[in-house]
Each structure stands twice: as C-alpha cells, then as structure tokens.
NULUMVO-707559 format. One record per residue: x, y, z of N, C-alpha, C, O in turn; residue number from 1. Coordinates in Angstrom, 1 decimal. Layout:
BEGIN
SITE; nxx; nyy; nzz; caxx; cayy; cazz; cxx; cyy; czz; oxx; oyy; ozz; nr
SITE; X; Y; Z; X; Y; Z; X; Y; Z; X; Y; Z; NUM
...
! end
This chain:
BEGIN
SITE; nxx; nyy; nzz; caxx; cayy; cazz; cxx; cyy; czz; oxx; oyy; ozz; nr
SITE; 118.3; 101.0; 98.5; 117.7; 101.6; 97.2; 116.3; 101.2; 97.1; 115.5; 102.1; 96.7; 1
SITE; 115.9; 100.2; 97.4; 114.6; 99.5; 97.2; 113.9; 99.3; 98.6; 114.1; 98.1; 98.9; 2
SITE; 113.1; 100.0; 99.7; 112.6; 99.8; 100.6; 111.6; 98.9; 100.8; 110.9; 98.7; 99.9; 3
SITE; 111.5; 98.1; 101.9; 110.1; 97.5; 102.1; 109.2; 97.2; 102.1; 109.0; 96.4; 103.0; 4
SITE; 108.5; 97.3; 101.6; 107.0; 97.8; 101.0; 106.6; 98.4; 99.2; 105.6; 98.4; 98.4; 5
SITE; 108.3; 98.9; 99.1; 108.1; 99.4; 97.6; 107.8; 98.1; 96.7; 108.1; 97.0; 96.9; 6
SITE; 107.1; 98.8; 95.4; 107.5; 97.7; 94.2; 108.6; 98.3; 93.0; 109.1; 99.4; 92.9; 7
SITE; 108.7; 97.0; 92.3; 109.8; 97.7; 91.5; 108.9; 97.2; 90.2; 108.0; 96.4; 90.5; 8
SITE; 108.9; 97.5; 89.3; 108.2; 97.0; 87.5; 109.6; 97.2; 86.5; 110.4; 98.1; 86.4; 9
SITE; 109.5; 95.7; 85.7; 110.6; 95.3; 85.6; 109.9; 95.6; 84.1; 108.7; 95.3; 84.0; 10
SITE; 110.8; 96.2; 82.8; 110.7; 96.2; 81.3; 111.1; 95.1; 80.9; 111.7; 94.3; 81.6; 11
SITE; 110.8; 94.9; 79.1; 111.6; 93.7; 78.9; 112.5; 94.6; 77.7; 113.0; 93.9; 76.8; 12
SITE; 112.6; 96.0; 77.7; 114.1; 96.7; 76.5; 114.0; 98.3; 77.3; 113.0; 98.9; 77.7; 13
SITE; 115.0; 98.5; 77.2; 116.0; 99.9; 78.0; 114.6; 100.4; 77.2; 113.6; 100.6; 78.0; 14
SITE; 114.5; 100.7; 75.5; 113.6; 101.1; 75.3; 111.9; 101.8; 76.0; 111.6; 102.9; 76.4; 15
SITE; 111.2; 100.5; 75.9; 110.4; 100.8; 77.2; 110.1; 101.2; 78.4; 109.0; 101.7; 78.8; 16
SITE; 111.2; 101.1; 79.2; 111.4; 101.7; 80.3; 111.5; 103.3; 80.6; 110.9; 104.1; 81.3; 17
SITE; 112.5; 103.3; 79.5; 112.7; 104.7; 79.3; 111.4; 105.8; 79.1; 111.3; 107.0; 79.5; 18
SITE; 110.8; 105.1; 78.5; 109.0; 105.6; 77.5; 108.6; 105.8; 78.5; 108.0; 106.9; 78.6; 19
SITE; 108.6; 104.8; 80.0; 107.5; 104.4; 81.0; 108.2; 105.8; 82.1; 107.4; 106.5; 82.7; 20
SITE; 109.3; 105.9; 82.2; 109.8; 107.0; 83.2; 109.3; 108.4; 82.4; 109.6; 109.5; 83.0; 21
SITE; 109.1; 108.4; 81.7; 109.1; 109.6; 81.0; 107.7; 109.9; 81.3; 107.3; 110.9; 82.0; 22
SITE; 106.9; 109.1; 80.7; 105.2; 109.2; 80.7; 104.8; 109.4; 82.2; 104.0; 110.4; 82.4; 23
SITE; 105.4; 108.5; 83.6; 105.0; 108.7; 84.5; 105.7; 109.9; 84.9; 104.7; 110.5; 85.4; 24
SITE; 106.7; 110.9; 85.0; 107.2; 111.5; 85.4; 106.5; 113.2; 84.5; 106.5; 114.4; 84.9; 25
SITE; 106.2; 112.9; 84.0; 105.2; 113.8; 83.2; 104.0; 114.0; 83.8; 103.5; 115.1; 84.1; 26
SITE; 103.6; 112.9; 84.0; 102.1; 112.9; 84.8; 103.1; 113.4; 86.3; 102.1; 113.7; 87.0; 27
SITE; 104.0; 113.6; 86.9; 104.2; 113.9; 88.1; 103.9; 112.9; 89.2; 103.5; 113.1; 90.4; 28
SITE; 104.2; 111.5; 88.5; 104.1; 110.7; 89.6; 104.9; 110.3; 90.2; 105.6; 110.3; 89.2; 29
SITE; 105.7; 110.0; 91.1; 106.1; 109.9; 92.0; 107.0; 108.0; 91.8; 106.6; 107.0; 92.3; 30
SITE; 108.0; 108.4; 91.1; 109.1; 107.2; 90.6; 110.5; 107.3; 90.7; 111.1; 108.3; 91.0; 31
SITE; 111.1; 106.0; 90.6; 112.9; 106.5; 90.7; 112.8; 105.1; 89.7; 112.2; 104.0; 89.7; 32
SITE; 113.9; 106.3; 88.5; 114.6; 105.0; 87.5; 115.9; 104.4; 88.2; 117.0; 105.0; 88.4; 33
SITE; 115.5; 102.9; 88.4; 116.8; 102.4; 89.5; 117.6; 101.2; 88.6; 117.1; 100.8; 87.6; 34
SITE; 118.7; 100.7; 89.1; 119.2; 99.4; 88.2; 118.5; 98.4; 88.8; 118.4; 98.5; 90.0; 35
SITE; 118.1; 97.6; 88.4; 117.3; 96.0; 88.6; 117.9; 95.8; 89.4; 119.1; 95.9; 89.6; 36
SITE; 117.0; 95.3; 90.3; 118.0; 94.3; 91.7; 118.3; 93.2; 91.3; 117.5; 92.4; 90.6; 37
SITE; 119.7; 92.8; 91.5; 120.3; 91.4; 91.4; 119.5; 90.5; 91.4; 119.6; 89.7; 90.4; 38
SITE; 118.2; 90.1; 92.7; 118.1; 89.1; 92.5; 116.8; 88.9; 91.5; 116.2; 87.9; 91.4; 39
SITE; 116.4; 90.1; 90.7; 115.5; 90.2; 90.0; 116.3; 90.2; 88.8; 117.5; 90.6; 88.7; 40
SITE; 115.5; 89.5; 87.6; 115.9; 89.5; 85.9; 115.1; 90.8; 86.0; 114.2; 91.3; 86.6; 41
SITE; 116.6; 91.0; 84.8; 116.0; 92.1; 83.5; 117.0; 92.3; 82.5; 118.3; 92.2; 82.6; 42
SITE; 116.3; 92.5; 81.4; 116.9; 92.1; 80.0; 118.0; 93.6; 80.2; 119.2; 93.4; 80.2; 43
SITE; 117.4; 94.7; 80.3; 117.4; 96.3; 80.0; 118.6; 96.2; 81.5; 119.8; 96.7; 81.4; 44
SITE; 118.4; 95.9; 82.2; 119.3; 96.3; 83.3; 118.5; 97.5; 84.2; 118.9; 97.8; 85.4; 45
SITE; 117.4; 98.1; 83.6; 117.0; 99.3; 84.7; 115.4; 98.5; 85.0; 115.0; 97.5; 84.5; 46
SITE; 114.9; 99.5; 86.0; 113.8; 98.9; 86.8; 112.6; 100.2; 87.1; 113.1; 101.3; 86.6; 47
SITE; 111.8; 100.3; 87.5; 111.1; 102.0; 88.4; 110.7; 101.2; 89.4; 110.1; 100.1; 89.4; 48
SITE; 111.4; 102.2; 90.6; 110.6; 101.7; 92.2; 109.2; 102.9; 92.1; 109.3; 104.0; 91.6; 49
SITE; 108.2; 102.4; 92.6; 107.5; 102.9; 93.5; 107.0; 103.3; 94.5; 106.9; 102.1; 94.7; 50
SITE; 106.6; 103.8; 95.3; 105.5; 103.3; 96.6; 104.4; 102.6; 96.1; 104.1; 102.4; 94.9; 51
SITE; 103.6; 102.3; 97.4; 102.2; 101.6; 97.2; 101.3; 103.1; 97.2; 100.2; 103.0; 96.9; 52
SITE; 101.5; 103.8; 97.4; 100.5; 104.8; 97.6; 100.0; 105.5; 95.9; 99.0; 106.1; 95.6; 53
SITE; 101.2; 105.0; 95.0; 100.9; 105.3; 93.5; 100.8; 104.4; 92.6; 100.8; 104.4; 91.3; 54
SITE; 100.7; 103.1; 93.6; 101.0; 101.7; 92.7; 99.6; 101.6; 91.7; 99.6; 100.9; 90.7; 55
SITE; 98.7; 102.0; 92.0; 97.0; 102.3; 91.0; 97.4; 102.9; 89.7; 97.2; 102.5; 88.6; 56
SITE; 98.3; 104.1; 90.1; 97.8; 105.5; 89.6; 99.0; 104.8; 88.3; 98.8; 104.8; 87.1; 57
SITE; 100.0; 104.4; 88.9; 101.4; 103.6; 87.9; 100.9; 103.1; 86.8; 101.0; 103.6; 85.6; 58
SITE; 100.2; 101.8; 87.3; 99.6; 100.7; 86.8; 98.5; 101.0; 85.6; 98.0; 100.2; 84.9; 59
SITE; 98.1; 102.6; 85.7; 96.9; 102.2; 85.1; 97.2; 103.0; 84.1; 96.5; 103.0; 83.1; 60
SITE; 98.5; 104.1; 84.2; 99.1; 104.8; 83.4; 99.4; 104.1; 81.8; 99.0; 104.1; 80.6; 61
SITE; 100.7; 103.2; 82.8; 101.0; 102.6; 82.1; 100.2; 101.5; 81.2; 100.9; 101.1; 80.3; 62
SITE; 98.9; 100.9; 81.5; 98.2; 99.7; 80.6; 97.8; 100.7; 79.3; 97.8; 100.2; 78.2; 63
SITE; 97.3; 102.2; 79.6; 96.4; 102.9; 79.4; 97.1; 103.7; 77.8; 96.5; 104.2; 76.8; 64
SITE; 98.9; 103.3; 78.1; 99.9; 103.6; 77.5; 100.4; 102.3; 77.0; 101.7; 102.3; 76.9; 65
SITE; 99.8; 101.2; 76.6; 100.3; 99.9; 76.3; 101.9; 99.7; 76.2; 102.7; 99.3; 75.3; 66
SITE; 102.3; 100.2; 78.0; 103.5; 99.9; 78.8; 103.6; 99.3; 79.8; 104.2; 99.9; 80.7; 67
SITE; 103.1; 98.3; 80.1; 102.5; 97.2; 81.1; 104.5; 96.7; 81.0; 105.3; 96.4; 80.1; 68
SITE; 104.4; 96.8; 82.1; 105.9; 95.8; 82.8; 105.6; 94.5; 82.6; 104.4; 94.0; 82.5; 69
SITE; 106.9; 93.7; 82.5; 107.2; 92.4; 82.0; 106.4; 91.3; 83.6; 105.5; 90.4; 83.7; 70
SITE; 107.5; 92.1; 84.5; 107.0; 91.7; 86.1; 106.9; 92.5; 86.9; 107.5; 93.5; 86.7; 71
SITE; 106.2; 92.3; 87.8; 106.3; 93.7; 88.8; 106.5; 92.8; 90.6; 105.8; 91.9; 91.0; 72
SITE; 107.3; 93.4; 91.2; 107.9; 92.8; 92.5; 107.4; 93.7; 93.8; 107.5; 94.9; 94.0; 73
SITE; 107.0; 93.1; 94.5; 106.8; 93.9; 95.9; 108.4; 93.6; 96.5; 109.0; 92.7; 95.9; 74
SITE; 108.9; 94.2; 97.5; 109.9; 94.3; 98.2; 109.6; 93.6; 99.6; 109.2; 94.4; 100.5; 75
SITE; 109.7; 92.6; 99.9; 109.2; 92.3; 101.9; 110.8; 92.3; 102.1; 111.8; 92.5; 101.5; 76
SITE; 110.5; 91.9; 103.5; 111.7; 92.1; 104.7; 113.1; 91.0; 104.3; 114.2; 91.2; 104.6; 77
SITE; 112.4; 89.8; 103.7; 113.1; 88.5; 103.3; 113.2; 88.4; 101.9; 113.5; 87.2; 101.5; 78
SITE; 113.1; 89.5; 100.8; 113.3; 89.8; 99.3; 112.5; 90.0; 98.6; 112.0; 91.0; 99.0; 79
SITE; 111.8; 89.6; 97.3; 111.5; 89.8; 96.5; 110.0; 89.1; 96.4; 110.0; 87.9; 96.5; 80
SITE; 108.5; 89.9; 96.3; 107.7; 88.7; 95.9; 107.0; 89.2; 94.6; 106.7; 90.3; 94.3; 81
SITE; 106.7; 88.1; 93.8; 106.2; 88.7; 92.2; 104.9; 88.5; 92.9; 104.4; 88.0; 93.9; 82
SITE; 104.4; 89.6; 91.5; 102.5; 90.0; 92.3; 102.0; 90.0; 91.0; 102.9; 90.2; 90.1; 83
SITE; 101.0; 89.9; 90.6; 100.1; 90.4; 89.6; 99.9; 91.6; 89.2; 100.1; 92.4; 90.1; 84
SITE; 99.7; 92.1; 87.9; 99.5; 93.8; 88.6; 98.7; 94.1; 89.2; 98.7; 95.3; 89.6; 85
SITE; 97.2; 93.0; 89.8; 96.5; 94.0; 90.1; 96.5; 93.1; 92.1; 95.7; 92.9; 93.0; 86
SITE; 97.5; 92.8; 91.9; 97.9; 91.8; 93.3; 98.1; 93.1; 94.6; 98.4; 92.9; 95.7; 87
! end
C-alpha cells in the first residue's frame, strides 16, 4: 500500500483529513486516502500517501489551507522516517 519513497501525512481528526483529500483532489493532485500504517499513530485512523514528485505542491496546498498534517513520514526500505515538512 505504501511504497518506498512515498510519504504518508498523518491528521490529528477524520475531520481534517477528509477537508485535506478533498482540497487536494480538487486541485487534481495526485493522492490516495489510505488507513494509517500500523506502525504510524493516528488519532483518525486514515492517512494520504503521496509521491515525492507532489510532495511541494501537497505541502503548500495544504499550509496555504491551514491543513498542515500532525506528522508526515517518508517510507524507506527498513520503515518509517518522520521528516519536517519542508525535510
């Protein structure tokens, strides 16, 4: 579900998330509303994967929409690494 390289942006209520798939999917960006990975918290239980190729365009949506994610996770080969958003 969560490839290599992807990030995931973690909400902190179903609410928000929902706001945040909607807004980026509007804009036509390029998202999947997925369930949180296990080994990632989340209050809401859902998550949005990305690629890196829209991870700017995500990010800047959403600050721009004061919908900034709680955390946001890169995916490596060995799990999970938290990043900054602008990491």
């Amino acid at each position: 579900m969560v490839s290599t390289g992807d990030y995931v942006a973690i909400f902190q209520s179903i609410h928000r998330v929902m706001k945040a798939e909607k807004l980026l999917k509007r804009a036509k960006i390029e998202i999947l509303l997925i369930p949180a990975p296990r080994q990632l918290t989340s209050d809401c239980g859902l998550a949005i994967r990305y690629a890196e190729t829209v991870r700017r365009e995500v990010l800047d949506l959403l600050l721009a929409e004061d919908l900034a994610p709680v955390e946001i996770y890169k995916k490596r080969a060995d799990g999970f690494e938290r990043i900054t958003p602008e990491g």
